[in-house]
C-alpha positions as CSV (number, residue, x, y, z in Angstrom):
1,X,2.2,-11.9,9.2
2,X,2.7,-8.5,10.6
3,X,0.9,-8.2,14.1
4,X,1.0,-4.5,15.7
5,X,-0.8,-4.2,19.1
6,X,-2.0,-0.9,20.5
7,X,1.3,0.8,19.1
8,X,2.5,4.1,20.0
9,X,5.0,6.6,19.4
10,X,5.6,10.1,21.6
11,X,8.2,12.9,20.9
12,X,8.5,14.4,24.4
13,X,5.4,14.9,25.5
14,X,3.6,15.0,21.9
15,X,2.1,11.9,20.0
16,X,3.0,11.5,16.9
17,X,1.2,7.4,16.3
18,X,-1.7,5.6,18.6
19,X,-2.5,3.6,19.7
20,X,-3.3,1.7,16.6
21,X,-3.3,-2.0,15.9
22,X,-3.8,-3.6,12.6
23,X,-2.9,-7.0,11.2
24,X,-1.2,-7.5,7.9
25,X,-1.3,-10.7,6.0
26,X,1.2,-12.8,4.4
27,X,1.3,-11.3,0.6
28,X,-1.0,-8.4,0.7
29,X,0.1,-5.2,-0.5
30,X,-1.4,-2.5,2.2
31,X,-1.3,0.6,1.8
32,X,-0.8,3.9,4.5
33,X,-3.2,6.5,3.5
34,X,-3.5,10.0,4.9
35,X,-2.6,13.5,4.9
36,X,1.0,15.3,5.4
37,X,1.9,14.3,9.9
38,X,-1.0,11.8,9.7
39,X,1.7,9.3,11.7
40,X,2.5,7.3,7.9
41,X,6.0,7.6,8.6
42,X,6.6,7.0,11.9
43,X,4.4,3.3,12.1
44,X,6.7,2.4,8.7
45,X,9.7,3.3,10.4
46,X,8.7,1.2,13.5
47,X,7.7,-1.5,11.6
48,X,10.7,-1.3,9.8
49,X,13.0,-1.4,13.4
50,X,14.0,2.2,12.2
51,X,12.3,3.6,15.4
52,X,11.3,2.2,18.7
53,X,7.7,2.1,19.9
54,X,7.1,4.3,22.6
55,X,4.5,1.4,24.1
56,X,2.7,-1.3,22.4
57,X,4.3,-4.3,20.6
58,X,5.1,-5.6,16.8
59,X,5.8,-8.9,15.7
60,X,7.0,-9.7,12.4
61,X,6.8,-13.6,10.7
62,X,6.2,-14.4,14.9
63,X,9.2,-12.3,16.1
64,X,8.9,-9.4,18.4
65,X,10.3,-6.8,17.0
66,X,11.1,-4.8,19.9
67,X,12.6,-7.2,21.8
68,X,14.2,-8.4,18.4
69,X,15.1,-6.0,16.2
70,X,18.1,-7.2,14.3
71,X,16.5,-10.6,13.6
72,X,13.3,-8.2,12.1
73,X,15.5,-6.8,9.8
74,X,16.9,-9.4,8.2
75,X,13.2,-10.2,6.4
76,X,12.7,-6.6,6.2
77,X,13.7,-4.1,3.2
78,X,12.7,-0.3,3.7
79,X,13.2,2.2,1.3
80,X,12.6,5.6,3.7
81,X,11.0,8.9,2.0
82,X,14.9,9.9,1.0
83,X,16.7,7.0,-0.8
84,X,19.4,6.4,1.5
85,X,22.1,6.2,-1.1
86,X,25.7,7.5,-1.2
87,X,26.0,9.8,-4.7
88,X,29.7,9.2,-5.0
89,X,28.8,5.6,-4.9
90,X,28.6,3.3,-8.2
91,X,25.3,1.6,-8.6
92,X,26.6,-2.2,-8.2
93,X,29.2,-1.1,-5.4
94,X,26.5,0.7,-3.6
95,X,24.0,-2.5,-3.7
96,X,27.0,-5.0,-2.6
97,X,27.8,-3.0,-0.2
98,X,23.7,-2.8,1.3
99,X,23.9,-6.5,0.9
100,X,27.3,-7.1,3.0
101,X,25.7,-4.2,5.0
102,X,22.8,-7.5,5.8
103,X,25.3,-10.2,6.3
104,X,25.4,-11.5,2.4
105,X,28.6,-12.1,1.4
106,X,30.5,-10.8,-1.7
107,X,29.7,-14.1,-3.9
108,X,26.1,-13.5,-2.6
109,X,25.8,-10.2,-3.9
110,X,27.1,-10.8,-6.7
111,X,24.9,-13.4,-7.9
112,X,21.9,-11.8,-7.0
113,X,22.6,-8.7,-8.3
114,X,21.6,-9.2,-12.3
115,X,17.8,-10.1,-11.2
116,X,18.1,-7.1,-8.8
117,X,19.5,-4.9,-11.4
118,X,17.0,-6.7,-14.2
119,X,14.2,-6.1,-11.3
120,X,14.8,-2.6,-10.7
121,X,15.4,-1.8,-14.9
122,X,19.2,-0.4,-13.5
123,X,20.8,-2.7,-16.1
124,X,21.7,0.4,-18.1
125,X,23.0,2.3,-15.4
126,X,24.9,0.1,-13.3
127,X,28.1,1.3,-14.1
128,X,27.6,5.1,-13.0
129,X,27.6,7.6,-10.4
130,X,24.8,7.6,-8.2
131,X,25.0,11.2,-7.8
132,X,24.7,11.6,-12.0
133,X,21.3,9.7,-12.3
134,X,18.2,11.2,-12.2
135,X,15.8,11.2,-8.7
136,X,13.4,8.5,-10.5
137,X,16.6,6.0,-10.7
138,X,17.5,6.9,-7.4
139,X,14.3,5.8,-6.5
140,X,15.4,2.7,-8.5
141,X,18.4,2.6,-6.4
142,X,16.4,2.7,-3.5
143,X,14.4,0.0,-4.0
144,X,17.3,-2.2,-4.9
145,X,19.2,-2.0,-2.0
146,X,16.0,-2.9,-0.1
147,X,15.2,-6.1,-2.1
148,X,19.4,-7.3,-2.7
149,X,18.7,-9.6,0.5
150,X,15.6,-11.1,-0.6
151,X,13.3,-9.9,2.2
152,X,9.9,-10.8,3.1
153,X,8.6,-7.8,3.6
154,X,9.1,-4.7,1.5
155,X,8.5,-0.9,3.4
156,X,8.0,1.7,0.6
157,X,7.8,5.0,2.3
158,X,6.2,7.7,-0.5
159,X,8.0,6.1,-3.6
160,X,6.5,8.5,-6.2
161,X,7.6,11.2,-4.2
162,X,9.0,13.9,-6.7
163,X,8.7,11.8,-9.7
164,X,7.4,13.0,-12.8
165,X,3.9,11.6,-14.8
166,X,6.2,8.9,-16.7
167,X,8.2,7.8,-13.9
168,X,5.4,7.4,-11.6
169,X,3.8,4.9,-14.3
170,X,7.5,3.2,-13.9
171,X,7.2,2.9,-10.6
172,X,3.6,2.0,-10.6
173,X,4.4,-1.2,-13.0
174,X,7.7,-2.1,-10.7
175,X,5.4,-2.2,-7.5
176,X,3.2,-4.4,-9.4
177,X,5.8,-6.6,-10.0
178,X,7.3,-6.3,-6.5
179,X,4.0,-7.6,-5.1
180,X,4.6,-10.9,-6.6
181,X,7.6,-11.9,-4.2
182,X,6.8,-9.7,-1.0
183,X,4.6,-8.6,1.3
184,X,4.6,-4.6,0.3
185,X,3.8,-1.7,2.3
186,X,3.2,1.5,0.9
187,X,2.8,5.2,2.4
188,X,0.8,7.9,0.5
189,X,-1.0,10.8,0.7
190,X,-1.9,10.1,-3.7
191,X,-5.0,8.4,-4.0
192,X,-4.7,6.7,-7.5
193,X,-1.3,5.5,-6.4
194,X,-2.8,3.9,-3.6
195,X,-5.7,2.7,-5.4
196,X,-4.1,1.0,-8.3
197,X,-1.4,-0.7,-6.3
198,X,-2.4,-2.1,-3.0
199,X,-5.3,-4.9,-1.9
200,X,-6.3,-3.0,1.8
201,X,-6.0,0.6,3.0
202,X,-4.8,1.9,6.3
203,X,-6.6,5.2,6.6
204,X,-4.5,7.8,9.4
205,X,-5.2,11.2,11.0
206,X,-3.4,13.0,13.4
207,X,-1.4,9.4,14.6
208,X,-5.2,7.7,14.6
209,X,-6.1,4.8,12.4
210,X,-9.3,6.0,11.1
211,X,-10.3,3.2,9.0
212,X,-9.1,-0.1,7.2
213,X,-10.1,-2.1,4.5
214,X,-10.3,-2.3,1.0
215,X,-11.4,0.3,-1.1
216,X,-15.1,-1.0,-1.4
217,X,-15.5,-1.7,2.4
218,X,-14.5,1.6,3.7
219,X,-17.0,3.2,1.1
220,X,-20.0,1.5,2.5
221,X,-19.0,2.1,6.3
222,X,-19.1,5.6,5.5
223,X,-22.3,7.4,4.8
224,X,-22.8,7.2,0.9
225,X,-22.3,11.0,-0.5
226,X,-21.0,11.5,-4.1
227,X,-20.0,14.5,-5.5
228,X,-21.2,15.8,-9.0
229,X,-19.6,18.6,-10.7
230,X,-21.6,20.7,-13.5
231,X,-20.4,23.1,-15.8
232,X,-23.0,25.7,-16.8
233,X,-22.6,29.0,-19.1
234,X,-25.6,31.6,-18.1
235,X,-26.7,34.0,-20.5
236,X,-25.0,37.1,-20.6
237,X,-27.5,39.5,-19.7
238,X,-28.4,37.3,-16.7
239,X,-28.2,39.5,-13.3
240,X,-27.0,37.5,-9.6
241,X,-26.9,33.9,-12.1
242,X,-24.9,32.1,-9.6
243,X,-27.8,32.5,-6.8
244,X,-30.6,31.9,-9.8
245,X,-28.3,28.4,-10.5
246,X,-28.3,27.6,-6.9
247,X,-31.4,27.9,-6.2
248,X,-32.2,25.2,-9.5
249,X,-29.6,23.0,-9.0
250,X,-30.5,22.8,-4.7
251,X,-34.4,22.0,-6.2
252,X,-33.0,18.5,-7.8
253,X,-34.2,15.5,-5.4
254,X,-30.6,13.8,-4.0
255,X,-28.8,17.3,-4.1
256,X,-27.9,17.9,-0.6
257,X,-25.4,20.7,-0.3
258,X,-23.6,22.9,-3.4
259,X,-20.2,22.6,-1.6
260,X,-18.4,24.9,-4.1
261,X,-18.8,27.1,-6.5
262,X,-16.5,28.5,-9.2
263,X,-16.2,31.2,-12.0
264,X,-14.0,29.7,-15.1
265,X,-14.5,33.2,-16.6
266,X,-15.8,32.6,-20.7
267,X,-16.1,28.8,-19.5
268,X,-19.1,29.0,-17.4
269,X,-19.5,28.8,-13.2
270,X,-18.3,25.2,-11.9
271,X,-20.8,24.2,-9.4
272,X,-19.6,21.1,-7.0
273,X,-22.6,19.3,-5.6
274,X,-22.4,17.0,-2.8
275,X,-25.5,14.2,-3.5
276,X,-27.3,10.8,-2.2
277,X,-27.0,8.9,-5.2
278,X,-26.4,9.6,-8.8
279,X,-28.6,12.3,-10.1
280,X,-26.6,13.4,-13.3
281,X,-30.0,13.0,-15.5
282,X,-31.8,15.2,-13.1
283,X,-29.5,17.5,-12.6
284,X,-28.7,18.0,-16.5
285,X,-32.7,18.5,-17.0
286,X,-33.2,20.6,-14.5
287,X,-30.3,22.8,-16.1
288,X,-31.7,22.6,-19.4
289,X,-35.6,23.2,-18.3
290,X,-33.9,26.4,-16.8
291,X,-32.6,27.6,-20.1
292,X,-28.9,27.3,-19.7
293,X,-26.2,25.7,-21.2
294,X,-24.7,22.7,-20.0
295,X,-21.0,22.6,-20.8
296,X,-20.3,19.6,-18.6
297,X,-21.3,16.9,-15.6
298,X,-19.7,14.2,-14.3
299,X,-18.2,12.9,-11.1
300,X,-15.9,15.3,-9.8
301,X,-13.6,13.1,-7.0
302,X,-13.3,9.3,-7.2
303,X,-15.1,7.1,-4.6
304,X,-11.7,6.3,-2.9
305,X,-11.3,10.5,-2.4
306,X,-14.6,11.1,-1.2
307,X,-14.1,8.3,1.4
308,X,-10.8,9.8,2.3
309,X,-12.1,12.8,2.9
310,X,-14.9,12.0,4.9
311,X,-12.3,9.4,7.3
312,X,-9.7,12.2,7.7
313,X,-12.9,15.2,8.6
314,X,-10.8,17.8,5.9
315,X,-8.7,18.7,9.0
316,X,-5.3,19.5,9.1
317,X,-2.8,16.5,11.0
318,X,-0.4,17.6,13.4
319,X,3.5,16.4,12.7
């Protein structure tokens, strides 16, 4: 278990985390959810012994952490937002060398490294330059050197960072399969990505936790709103249609605010509608009654975004 008790972390005189506490079971995958300087980073590098706590206290599988740090580690891998890898570096020299780098010894290394490599999918890459592979194996790379020891716990700070669509499906899969050995934590500000790979949410803002739970709990602490997006093409010869539309669509029982509105040209004006519950069939025959055509409805953000945003306020978080 992972136990962090009114933690906090200042730059001078500027707080970047807390105080938060939060628990963290035995193998759950949790995942660190919130916008660019929300404090993601720093708790994963405290919890990771990377930084020290300005106040509060961690313990890790019943260890303090701070007073501790180098017995932490040892059940710890962390791969940070930059894979901490050295380009001129071969693959399998650079993991034995992060394994001697956490005490294993050379004949330990090397007979972990085929399920690390077999793990990771490096198998057809071990042999090469780090510096010649592409940033989704050095993602790869990454993660192996954080896993050669066999850790308890895994820290994965943004690992989709920078990938592309396919890669992020890679990594997506390899995280699944990570999950069945360790106790994974993940940072993100990408909500599928969170969504599809972890059990619990830790929501941040400006260094505050804001909400925890899983996807379905923080939804029904929050005040239920939906969003609704409709597509609709006016006739041409209609004068000040978007007003006329508003004024049709804001009539529907459940509509509560048209929080956007916007003109797709030939395509028709996208109107965003925040709602109380699902009102798609009223909204569509209202549209209809009204004499214009519907080009499209349907949900327009996920229940997990809507609840993000409503957590995080749409502000800005400081660094």
């Amino acid at each position: 278990m992972i136990r962090a008790t009114n933690l906090s972390k200042f730059y001078g005189g500027k707080r970047a985390l807390g105080p938060v506490s939060f628990e963290i079971e035995d193998g759950e995958t949790v995942g660190f959810l919130g916008l660019n300087g929300a404090g993601k980073t720093t708790a994963l590098r405290i919890l990771a012994c990377d930084l020290r706590p300005s106040s509060g206290s961690i313990e890790v599988g019943g260890t303090d952490a701070v007073a501790d740090p180098h017995e932490v580690r040892k059940r710890i891998g962390f791969l940070p937002e930059h894979p901490p890898v050295y380009p001129e570096m071969v693959v399998t020299e650079y993991l034995t060398y992060a394994g001697e780098l956490r005490g294993m010894s050379r004949a330990e290394t090397r007979k972990r490294m085929p399920e690390v490599l077999d793990v990771t999918n490096l198998n057809d890459v071990q042999n090469e330059l780090i510096g010649t592979l592409s940033h989704g194996y050095r993602q790869r790379v990454g993660i192996a050197q954080a896993i050669i020891h066999q850790p308890k716990f895994l820290i994965l700070d943004e690992p989709t960072r920078g990938l592309d669509p396919v890669q992020i499906v890679e990594m997506r899969n390899l995280i699944h399969d990570l999950k069945q050995a360790h106790t994974v934590l993940i940072s993100s500000h990408i909500l599928t990505e969170i969504s599809q790979t972890c059990d619990r949410l830790l929501v941040l803002g400006k260094g505050k936790l804001l909400g925890a739970g899983t996807e379905e709990e923080l939804s029904a602490k929050q005040d239920s709103v939906m969003q609704i997006s409709v597509t609709i093409r006016p006739p041409k010869e209609s004068e000040d249609v978007e007003e006329a539309v508003k004024q049709v669509l804001s009539a529907v029982d459940g509509v509560t605010k048209i929080a956007d509105v916007l003109d797709q040209g030939d395509n028709g004006l996208l109107f965003s509608l925040d709602t109380k519950r699902d009102c798609r069939a009223d909204v569509s025959r209202a549209v209809v009654e009204a004499k214009y055509d519907l080009i499209r409805l349907d949900f327009s953000r996920s229940e997990l975004e809507n609840t993000f945003i409503r957590l995080v306020g749409g502000t800005d978080a400081s660094n």
